[in-house]
N, C-alpha and C positions, 0 to 999 in steps of 0.2 A: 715845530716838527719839520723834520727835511723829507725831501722824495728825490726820486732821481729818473728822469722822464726821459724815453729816447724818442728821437722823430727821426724821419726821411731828412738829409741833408739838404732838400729846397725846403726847408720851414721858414726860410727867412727870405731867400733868392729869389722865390717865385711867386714875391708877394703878388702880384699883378693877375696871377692863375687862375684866384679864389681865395675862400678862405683856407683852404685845407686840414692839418690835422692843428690848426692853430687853437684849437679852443682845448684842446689837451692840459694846456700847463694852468689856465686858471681853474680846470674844472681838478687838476689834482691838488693846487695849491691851496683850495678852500676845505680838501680833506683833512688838512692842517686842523680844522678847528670840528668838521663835520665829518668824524669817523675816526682820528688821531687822538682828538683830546675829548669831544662826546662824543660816546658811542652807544650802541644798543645794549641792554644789560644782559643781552644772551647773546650779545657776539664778543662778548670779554667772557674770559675765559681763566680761571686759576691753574690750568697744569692743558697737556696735551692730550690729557684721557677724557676732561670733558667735551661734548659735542657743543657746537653756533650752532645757535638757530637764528634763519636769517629774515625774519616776521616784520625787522624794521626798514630792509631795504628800501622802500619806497621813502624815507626820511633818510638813510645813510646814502643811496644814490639817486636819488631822486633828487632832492632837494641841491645835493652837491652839482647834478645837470641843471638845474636852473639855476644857482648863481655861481656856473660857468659860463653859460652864455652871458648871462648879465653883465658879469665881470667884461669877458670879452669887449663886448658893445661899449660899456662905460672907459677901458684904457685904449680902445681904439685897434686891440689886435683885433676884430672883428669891428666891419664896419654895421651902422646899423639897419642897412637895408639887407647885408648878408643875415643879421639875427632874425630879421624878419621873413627872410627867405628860409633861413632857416628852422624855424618853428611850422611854417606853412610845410615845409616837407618833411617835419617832425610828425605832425595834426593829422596830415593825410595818410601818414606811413601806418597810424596808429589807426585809424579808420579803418584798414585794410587788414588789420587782426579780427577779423571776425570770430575768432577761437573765444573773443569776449562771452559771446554767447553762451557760455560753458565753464570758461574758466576766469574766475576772477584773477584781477592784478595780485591780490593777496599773496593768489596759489603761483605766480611766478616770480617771488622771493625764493622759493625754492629748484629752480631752475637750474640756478650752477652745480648744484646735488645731481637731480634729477639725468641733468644733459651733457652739464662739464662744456658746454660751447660747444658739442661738435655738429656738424650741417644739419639741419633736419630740414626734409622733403615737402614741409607742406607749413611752414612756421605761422602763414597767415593764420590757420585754424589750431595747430601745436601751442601757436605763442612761444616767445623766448623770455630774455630778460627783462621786458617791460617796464619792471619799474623806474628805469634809468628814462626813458623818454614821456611815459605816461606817468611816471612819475614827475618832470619838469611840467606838463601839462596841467595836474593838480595843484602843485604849489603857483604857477604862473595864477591859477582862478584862485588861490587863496588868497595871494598879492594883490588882486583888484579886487575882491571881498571887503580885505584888511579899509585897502581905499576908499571904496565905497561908503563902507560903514564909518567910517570916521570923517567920512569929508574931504578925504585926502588930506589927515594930518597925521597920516600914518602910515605905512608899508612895511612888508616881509624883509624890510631892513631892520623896523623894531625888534620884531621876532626875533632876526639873528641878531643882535647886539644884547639881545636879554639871553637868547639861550644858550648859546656859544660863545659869550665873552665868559672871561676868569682873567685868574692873576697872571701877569707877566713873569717866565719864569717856569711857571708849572707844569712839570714833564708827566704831571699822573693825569691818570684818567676818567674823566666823571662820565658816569653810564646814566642812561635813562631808558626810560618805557613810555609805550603809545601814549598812559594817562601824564605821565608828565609835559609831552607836545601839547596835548588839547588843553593842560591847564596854562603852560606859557600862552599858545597861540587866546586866552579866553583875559591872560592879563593885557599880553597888548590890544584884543579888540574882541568886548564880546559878543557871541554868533554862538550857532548856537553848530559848532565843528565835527561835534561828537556827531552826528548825521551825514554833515559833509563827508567825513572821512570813511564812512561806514557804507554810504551810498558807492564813493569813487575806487575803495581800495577793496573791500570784502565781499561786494557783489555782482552779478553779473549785469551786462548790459549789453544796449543794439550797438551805439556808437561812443566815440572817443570824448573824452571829457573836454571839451571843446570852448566853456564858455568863459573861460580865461581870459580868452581871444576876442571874444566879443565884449566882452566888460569892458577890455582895453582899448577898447577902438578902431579893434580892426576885425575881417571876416575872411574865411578860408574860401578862395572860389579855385576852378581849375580852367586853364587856358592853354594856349601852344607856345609860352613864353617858359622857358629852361632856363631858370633861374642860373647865375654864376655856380650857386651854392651846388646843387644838383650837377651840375656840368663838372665842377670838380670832385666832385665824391665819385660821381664814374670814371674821371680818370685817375683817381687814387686806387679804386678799387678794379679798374682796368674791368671797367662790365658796361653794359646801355641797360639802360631801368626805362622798360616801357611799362610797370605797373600797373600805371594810373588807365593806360589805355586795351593792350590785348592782353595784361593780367604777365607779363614775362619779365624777369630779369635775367640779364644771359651777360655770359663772360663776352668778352672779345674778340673771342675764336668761333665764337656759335653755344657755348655750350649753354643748356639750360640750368644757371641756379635756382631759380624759386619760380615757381607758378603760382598766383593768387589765385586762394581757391573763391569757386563760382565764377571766376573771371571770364573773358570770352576764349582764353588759351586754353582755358581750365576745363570748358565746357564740350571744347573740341581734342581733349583727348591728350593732349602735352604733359609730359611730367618732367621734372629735374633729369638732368643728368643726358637727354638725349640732346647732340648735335645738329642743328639745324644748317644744312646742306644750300638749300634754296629757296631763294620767296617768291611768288610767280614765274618761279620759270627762270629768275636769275640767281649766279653765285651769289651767296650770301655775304651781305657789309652790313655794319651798321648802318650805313648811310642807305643801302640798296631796302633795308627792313623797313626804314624810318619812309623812304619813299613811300614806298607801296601802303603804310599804314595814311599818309599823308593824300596818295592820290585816290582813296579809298573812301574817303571821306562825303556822308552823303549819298555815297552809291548803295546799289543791294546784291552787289558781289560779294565774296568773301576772300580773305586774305589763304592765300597754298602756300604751305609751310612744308619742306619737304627735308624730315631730320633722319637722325642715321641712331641706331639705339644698337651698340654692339655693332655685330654683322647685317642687321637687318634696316632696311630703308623704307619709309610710309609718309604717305602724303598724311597733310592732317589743316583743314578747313577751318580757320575761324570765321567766325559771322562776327564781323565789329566792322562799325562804317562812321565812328566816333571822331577822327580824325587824332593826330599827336596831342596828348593831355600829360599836362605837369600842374603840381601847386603853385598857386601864390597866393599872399594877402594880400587884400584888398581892405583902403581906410573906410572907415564907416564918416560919411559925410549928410548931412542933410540941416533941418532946421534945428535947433534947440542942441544939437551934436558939438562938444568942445572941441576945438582946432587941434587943442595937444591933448593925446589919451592917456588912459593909465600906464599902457605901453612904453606910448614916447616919454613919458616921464622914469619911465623905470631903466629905460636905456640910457636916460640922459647922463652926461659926464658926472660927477660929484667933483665939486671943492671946497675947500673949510670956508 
């Protein structure tokens, strides 16, 4: 199957930046076999009159986000401390959908219906497309499952060579349904899935399906280390993501895109779309914001935030004295603990 992918003209120039939008071309290139040639049996369609239904997305992109990173890591367009960095600010970002509480992964298969991508004001509790990220977070815990249960003489490499191989050649289309995944995933390793998948995708929960991550050998902690990965995705996306810390991500100019809600911004009164003018008393910079959260740290002052909504200007008080917080993994190390994890094996190169 062909695709035809555009990027920013530094996709190659500016390897040194970050990763950037580099994980693009293997995560569309794997559509080739996971959405092109099997696909869900209610997203094929005989004429334009019948309606998709999109119930599988969490196996059409889901599974297709997980071995795009994978891919990545193993040809080296993604190094593999970038994968790493980047799962930990996958892991974390999903944490911060607390809408989990309410709304299963299931119910945001239907999201593109529902919202069509356009901004919404409060997404941590909204939820969006999910299943593309918490969807790579399930398949990553089914991949050390697979391992575990077998010994490690097996991974979500069997899987895909059982269910998405076919003949060379063949431009039709083989469709499948949820009970056809749990009977492949029960030929390469049985478990008992039909739970797993019912726990992780049709029900609600407190926190992010996490234990992927720790099967593998490593653990989500948060520090004031700003990963490359992070540092490039704010300036691709030309924003500073203080999430983890006062609950804010905001454009470049001030403005506010998203407030995590219950956050400490959230608590004090911030919503999308107002201007932030000044942070104690000075113009507003990235760097001026990032101060003042950083010399704040520890104390029992609060951060003045002084935005602009329309015509109208208000101060507005957070209490956070957390100090600069971003993701990273951390390896799991101690006695009886293998040196390479499931992880580092998953990342590693392949050759015949």
């Amino acid at each position: 199957r062909s695709s035809e992918n555009g990027v920013n003209r530094e996709y190659f120039t500016s390897w040194n930046d970050g990763p950037g939008r580099r994980n693009l071309l293997p995560h569309e290139i794997i559509h080739s076999w996971n959405g092109k040639y099997r696909r869900p049996q209610a997203m094929w369609t005989p004429d334009f009159k019948t309606p998709t239904r999109d119930n599988l997305l969490w196996v059409y992109e889901g599974q297709t986000q997980f071995w795009g990173y994978v891919l990545g890591a193993r040809s080296r367009l993604y190094s593999k401390q970038d994968t790493l960095d980047a799962y930990a600010a996958i892991a974390a970002g999903m944490d911060q959908r607390v809408g989990r509480q309410w709304r299963p992964l299931i119910d945001t298969t239907h999201d593109p219906i529902i919202a069509a991508r356009r901004p919404k004001p409060w997404s941590s509790w909204q939820r969006s497309e999910d299943y593309y990220n918490e969807g790579l977070l399930i398949w990553l815990e089914v991949d050390q499952i697979i391992r575990r249960e077998s010994g490690g003489k097996k991974s979500l490499d069997n899987f895909a060579k059982y269910f998405f191989g076919g003949k060379n050649g063949d431009w039709g289309v083989a469709t499948y349904g949820k009970q056809d995944v749990i009977d492949a995933l029960n030929k390469v390793q049985p478990y008992d899935w039909v739970s797993l998948i019912q726990t992780r995708v049709y029900e609600t929960s407190e926190v992010a399906p996490k234990d992927g991550l720790t099967l593998g050998g490593y653990r989500l902690i948060y520090t004031e280390r700003q990963s490359p990965f992070i540092r490039a995705n704010d300036k691709r996306r030309k924003q500073i993501n203080l999430s983890h810390s006062v609950g804010l991500i905001m454009s470049n100019k001030g403005i506010i895109q998203s407030v995590i809600w219950d956050s400490p911004a959230f608590k004090a009164g911030l919503k999308s779309g107002l201007t932030v003018s000044a942070v104690n008393g000075k113009a507003y910079s990235a760097e001026i914001f990032k101060q003042a959260i950083a010399d704040n740290k520890g104390g029992n002052g609060r951060i003045d935030i002084f935005a602009k909504n329309g015509d109208q200007y208000k101060n507005f008080l957070v209490d956070y004295s957390g100090g600069l917080v971003y993701p990273n993994l951390e390896k799991i190390t101690g006695e009886g603990v293998a040196a390479e994890g499931g992880i580092d094996r998953l990342l590693r190169p392949r050759t015949k």
